[in-house]
HTML snippet that shows the backbone in 3Dmol.js (N, CA, C, O; Angstrom):
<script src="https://3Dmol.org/build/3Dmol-min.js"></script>
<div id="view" style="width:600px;height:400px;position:relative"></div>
<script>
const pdb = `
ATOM      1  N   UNK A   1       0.835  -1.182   0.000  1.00  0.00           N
ATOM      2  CA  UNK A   1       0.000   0.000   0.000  1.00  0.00           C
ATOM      3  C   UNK A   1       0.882   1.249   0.000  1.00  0.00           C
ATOM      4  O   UNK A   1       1.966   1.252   0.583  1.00  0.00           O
ATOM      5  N   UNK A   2       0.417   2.288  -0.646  1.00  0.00           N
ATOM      6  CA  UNK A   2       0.947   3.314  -0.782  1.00  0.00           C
ATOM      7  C   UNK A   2       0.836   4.838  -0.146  1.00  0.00           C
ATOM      8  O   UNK A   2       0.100   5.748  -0.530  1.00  0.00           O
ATOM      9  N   UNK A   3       1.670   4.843   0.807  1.00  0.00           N
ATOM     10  CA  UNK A   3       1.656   6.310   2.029  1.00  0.00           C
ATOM     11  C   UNK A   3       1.583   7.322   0.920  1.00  0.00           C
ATOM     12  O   UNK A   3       2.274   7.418  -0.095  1.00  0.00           O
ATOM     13  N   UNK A   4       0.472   8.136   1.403  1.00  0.00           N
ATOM     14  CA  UNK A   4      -0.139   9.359   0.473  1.00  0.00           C
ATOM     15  C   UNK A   4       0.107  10.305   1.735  1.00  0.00           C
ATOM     16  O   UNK A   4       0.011   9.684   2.794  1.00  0.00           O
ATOM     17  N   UNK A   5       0.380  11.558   1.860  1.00  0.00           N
ATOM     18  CA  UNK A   5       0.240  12.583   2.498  1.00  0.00           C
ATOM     19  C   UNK A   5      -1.237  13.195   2.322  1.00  0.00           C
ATOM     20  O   UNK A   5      -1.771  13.621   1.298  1.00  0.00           O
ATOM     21  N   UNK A   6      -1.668  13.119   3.461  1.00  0.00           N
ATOM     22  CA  UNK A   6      -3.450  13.209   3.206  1.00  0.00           C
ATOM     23  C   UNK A   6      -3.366  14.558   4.933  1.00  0.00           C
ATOM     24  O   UNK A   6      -2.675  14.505   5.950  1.00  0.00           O
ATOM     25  N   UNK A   7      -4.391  15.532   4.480  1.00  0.00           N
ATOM     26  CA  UNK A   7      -4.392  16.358   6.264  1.00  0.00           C
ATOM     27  C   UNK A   7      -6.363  14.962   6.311  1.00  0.00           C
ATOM     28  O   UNK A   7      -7.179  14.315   5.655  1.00  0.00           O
ATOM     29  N   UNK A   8      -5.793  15.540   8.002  1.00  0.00           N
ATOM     30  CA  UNK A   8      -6.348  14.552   8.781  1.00  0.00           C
ATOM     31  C   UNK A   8      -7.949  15.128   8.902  1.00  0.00           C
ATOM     32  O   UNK A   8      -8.246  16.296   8.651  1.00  0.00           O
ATOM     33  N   UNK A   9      -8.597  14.434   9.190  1.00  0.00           N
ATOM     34  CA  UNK A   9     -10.563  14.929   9.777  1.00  0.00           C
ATOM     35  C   UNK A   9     -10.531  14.706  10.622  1.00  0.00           C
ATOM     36  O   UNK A   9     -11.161  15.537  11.276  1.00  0.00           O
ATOM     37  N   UNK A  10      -9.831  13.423  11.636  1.00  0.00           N
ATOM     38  CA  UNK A  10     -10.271  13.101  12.743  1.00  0.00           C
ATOM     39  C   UNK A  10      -8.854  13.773  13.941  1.00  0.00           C
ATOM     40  O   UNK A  10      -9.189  13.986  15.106  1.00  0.00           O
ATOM     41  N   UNK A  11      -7.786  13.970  13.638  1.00  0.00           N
ATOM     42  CA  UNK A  11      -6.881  14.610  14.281  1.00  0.00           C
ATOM     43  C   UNK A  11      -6.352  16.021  13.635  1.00  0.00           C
ATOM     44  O   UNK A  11      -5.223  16.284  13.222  1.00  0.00           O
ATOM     45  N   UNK A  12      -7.254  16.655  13.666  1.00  0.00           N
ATOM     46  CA  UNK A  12      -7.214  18.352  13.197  1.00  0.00           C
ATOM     47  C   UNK A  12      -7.230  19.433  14.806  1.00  0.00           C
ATOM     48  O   UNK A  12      -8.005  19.326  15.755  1.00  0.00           O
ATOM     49  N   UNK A  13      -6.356  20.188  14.666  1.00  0.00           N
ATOM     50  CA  UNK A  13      -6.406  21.512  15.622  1.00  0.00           C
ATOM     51  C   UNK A  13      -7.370  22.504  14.908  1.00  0.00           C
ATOM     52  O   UNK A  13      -8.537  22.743  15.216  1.00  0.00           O
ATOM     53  N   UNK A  14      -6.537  23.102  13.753  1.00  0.00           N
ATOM     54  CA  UNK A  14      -7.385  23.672  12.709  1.00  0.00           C
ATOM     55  C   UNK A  14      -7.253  23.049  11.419  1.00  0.00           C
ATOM     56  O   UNK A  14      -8.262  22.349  11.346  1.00  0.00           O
ATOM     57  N   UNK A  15      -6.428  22.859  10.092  1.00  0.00           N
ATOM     58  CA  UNK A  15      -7.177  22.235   8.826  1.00  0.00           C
ATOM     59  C   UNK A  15      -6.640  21.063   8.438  1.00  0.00           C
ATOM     60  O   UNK A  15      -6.785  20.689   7.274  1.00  0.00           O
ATOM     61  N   UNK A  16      -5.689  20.047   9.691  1.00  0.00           N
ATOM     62  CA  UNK A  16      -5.524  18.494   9.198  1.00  0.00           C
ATOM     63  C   UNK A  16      -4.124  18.635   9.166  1.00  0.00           C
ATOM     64  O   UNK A  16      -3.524  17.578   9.362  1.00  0.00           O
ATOM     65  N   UNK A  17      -3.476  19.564   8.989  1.00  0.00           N
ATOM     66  CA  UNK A  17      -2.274  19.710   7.693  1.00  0.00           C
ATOM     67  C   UNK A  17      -1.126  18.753   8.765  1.00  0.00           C
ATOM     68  O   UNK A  17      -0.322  17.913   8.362  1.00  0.00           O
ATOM     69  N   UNK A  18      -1.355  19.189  10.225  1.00  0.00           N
ATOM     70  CA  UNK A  18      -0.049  18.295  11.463  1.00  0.00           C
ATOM     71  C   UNK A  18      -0.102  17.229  11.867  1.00  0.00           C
ATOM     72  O   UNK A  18       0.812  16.519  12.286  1.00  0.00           O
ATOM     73  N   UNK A  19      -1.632  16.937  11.739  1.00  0.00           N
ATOM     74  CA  UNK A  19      -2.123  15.958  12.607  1.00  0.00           C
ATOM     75  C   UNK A  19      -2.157  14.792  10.727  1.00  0.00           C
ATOM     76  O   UNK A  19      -2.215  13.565  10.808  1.00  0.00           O
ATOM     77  N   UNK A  20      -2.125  15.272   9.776  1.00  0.00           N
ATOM     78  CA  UNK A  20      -1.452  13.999   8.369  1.00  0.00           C
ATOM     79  C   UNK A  20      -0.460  14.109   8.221  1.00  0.00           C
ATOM     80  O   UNK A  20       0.039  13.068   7.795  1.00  0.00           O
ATOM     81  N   UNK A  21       0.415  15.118   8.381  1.00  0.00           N
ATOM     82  CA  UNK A  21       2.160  15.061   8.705  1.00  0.00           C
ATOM     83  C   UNK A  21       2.427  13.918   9.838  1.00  0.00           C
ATOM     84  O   UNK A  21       3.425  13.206   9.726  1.00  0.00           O
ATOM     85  N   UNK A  22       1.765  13.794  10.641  1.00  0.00           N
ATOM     86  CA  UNK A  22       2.429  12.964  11.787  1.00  0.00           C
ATOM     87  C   UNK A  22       1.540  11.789  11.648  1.00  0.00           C
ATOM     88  O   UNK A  22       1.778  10.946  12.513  1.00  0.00           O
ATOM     89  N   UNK A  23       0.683  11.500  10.910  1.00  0.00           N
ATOM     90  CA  UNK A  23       0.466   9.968  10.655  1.00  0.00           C
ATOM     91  C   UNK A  23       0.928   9.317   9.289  1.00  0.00           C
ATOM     92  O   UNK A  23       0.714   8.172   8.890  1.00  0.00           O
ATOM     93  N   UNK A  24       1.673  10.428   8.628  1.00  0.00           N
ATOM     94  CA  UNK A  24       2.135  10.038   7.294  1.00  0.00           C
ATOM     95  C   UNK A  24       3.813   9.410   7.984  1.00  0.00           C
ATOM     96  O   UNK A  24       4.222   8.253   7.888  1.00  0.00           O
ATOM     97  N   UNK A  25       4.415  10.393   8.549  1.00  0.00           N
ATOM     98  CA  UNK A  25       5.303   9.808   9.447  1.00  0.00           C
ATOM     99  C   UNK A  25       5.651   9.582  10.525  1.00  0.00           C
ATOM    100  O   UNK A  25       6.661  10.058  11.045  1.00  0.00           O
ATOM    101  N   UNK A  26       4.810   8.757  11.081  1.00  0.00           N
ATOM    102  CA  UNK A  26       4.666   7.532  12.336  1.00  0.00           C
ATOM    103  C   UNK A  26       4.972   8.218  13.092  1.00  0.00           C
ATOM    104  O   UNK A  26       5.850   7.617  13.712  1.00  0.00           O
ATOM    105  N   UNK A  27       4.778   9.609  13.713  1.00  0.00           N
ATOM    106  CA  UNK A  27       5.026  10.548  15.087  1.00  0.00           C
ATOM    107  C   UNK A  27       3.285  10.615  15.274  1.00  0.00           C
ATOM    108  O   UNK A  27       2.217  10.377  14.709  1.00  0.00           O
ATOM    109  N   UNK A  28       3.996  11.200  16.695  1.00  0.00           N
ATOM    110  CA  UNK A  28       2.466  11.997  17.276  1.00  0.00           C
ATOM    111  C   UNK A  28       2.489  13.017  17.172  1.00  0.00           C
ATOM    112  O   UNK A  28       3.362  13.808  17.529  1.00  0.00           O
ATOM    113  N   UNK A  29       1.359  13.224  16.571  1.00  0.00           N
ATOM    114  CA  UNK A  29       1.254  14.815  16.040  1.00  0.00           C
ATOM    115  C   UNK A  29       0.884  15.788  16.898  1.00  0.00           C
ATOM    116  O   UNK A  29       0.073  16.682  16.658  1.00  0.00           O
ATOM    117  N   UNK A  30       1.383  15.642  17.736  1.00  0.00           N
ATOM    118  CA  UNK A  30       1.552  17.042  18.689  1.00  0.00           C
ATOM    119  C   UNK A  30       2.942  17.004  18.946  1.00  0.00           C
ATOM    120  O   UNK A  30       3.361  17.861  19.724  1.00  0.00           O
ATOM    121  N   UNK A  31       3.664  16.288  18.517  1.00  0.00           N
ATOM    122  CA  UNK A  31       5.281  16.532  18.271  1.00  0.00           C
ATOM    123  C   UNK A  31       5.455  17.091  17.002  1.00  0.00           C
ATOM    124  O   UNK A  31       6.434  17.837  17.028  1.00  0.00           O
ATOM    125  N   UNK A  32       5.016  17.058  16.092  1.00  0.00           N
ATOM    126  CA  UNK A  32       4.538  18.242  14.788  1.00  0.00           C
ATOM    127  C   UNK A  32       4.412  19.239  15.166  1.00  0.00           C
ATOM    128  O   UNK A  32       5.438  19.920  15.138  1.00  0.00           O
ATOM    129  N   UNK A  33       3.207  19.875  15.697  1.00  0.00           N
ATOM    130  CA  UNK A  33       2.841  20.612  16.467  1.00  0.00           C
ATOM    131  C   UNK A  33       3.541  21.538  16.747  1.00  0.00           C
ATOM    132  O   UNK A  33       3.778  22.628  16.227  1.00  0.00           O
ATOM    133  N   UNK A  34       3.928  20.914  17.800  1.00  0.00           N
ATOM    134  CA  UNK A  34       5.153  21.453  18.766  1.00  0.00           C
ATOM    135  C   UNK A  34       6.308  22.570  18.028  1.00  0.00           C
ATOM    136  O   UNK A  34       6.573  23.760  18.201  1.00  0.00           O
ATOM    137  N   UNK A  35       6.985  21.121  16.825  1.00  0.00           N
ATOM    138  CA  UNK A  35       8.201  21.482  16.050  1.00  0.00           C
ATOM    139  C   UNK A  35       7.678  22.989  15.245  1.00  0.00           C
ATOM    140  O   UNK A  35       8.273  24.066  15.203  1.00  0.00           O
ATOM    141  N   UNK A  36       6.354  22.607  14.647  1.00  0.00           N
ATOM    142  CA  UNK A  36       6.399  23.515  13.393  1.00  0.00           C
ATOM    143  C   UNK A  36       5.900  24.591  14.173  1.00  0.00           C
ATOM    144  O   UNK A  36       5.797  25.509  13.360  1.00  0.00           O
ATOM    145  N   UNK A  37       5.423  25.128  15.607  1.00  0.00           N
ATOM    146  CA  UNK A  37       5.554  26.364  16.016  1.00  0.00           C
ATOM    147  C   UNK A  37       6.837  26.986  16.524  1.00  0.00           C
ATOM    148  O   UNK A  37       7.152  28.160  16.715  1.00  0.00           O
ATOM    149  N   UNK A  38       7.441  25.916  16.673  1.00  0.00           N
ATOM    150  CA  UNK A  38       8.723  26.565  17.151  1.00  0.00           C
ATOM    151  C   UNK A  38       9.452  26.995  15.990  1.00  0.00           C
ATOM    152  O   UNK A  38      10.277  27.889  16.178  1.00  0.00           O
ATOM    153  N   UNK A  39       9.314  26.537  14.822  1.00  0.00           N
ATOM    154  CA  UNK A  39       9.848  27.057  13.779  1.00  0.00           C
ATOM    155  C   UNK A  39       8.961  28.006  13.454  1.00  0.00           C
ATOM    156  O   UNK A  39       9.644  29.030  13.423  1.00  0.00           O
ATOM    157  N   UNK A  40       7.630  28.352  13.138  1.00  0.00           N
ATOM    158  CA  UNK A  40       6.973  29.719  13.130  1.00  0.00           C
ATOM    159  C   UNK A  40       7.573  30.992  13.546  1.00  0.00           C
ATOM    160  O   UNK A  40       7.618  32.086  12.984  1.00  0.00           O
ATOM    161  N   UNK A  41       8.247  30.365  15.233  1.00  0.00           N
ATOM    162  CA  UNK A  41       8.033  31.735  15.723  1.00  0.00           C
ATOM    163  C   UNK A  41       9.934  31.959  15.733  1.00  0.00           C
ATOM    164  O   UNK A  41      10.448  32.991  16.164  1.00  0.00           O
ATOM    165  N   UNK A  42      10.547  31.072  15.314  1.00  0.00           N
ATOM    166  CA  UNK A  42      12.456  31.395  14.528  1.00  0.00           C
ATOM    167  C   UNK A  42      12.548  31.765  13.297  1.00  0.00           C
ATOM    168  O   UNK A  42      13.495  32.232  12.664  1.00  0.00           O
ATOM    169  N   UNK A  43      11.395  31.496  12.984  1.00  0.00           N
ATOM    170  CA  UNK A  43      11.353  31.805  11.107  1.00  0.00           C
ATOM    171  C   UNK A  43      10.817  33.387  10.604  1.00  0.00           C
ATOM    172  O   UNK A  43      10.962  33.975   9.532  1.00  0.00           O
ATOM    173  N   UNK A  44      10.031  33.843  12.086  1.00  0.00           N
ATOM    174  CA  UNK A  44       9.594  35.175  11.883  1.00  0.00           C
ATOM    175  C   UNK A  44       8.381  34.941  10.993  1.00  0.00           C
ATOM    176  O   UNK A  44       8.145  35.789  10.132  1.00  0.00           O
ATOM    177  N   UNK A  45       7.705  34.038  11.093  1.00  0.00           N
ATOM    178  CA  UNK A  45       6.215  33.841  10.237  1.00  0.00           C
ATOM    179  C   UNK A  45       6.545  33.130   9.179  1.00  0.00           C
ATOM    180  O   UNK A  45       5.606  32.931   8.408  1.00  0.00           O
ATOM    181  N   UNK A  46       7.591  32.667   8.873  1.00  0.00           N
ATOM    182  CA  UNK A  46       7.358  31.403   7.631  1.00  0.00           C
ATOM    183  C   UNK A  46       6.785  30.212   7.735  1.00  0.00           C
ATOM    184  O   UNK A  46       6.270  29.607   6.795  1.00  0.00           O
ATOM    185  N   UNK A  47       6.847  29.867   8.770  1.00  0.00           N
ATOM    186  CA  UNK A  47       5.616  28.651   9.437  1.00  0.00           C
ATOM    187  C   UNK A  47       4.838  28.862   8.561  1.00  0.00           C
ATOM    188  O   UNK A  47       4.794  28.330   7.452  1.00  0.00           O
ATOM    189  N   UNK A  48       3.963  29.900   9.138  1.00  0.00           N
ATOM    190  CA  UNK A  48       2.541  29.856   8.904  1.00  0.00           C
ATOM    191  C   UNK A  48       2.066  30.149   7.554  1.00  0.00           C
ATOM    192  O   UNK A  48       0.941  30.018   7.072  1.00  0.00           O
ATOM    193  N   UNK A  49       3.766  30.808   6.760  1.00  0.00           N
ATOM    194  CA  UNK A  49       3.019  30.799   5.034  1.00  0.00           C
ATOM    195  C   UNK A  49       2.958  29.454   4.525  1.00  0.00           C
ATOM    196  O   UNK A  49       2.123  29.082   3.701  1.00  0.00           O
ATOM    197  N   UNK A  50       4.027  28.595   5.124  1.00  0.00           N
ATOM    198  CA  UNK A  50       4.329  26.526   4.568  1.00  0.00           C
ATOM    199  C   UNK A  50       2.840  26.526   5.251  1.00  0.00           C
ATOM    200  O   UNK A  50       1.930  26.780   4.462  1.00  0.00           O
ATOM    201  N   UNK A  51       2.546  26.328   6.324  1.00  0.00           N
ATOM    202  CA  UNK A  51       1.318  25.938   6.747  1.00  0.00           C
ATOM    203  C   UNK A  51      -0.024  26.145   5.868  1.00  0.00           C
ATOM    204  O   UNK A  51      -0.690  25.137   5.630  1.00  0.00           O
ATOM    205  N   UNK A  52      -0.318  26.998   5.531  1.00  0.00           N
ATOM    206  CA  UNK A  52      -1.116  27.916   4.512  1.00  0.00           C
ATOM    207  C   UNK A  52      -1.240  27.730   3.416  1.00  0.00           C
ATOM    208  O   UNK A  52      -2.342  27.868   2.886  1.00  0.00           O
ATOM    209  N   UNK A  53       0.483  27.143   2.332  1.00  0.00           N
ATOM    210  CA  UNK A  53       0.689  26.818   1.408  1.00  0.00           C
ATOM    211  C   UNK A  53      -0.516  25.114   1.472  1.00  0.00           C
ATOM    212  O   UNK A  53      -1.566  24.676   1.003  1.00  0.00           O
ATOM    213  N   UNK A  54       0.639  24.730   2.421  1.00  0.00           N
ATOM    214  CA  UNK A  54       0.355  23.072   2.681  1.00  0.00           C
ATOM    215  C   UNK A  54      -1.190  22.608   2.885  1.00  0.00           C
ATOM    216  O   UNK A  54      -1.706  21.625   2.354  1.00  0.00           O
ATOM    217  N   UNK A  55      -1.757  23.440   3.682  1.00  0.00           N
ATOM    218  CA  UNK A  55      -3.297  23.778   3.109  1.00  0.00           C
ATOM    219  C   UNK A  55      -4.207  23.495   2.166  1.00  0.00           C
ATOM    220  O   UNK A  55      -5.300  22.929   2.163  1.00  0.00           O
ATOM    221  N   UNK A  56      -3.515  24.015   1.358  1.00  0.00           N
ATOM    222  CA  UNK A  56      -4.368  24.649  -0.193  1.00  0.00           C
ATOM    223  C   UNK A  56      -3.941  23.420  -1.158  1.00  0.00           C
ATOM    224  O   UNK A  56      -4.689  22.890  -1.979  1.00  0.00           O
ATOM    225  N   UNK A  57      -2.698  23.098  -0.919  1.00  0.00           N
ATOM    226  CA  UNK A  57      -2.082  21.989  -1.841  1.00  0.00           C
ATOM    227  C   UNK A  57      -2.191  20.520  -1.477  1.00  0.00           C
ATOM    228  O   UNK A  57      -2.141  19.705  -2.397  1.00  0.00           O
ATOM    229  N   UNK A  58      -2.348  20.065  -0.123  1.00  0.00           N
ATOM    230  CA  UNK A  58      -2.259  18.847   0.758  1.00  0.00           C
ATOM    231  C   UNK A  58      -3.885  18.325   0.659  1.00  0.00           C
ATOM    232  O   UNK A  58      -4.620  19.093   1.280  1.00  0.00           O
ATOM    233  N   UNK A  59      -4.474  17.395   0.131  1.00  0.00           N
ATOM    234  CA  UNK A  59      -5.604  16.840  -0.003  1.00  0.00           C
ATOM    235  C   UNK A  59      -6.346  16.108   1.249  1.00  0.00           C
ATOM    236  O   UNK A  59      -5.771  15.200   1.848  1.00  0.00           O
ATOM    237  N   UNK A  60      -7.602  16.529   1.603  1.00  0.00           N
ATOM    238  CA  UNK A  60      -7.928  16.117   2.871  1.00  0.00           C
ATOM    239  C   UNK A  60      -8.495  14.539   2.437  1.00  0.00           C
ATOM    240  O   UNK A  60      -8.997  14.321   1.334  1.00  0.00           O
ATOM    241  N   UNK A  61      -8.341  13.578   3.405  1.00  0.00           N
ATOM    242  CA  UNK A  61      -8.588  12.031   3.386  1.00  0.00           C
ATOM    243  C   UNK A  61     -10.100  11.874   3.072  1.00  0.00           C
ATOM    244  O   UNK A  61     -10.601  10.752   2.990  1.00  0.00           O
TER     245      UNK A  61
END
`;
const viewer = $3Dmol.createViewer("view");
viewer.addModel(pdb, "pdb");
viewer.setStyle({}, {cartoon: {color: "spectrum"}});
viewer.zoomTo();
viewer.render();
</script>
C-alpha cells in the first residue's frame, strides 16, 4: 500500500495539515505541532506561510 500525504478529519487543531504530517510519518502529532511552532516563531512567520501553502495543496482524506 501506498503512504499518500493526506491532512487529517479526525486529528485536526485547525485544517488536518499536522495531525497527516504525523500519521504520514509515524510521530504523534503534537510533536509536529510542537516542532512547526517553534519554527513559526524562529522563522519570523514562515511557518505559517508553509502551513497555509500546505493547506491549499495537501488533499484532505
Amino acid at each position: 500500500m501506498d503512504k499518500q500525504l493526506k491532512r487529517s478529519r479526525s486529528n485536526r487543531m485547525f485544517a488536518g495539515v499536522c495531525g497527516g504530517l504525523g500519521d504520514y510519518l509515524g510521530v504523534d502529532p503534537v510533536m509536529v505541532r510542537l516542532l512547526w511552532a517553534i519554527f513559526t516563531v524562529f522563522s519570523f512567520g514562515t511557518g505559517l506561510l508553509i502551513y497555509i501553502l500546505a493547506w491549499v495543496i495537501v488533499p484532505e482524506e
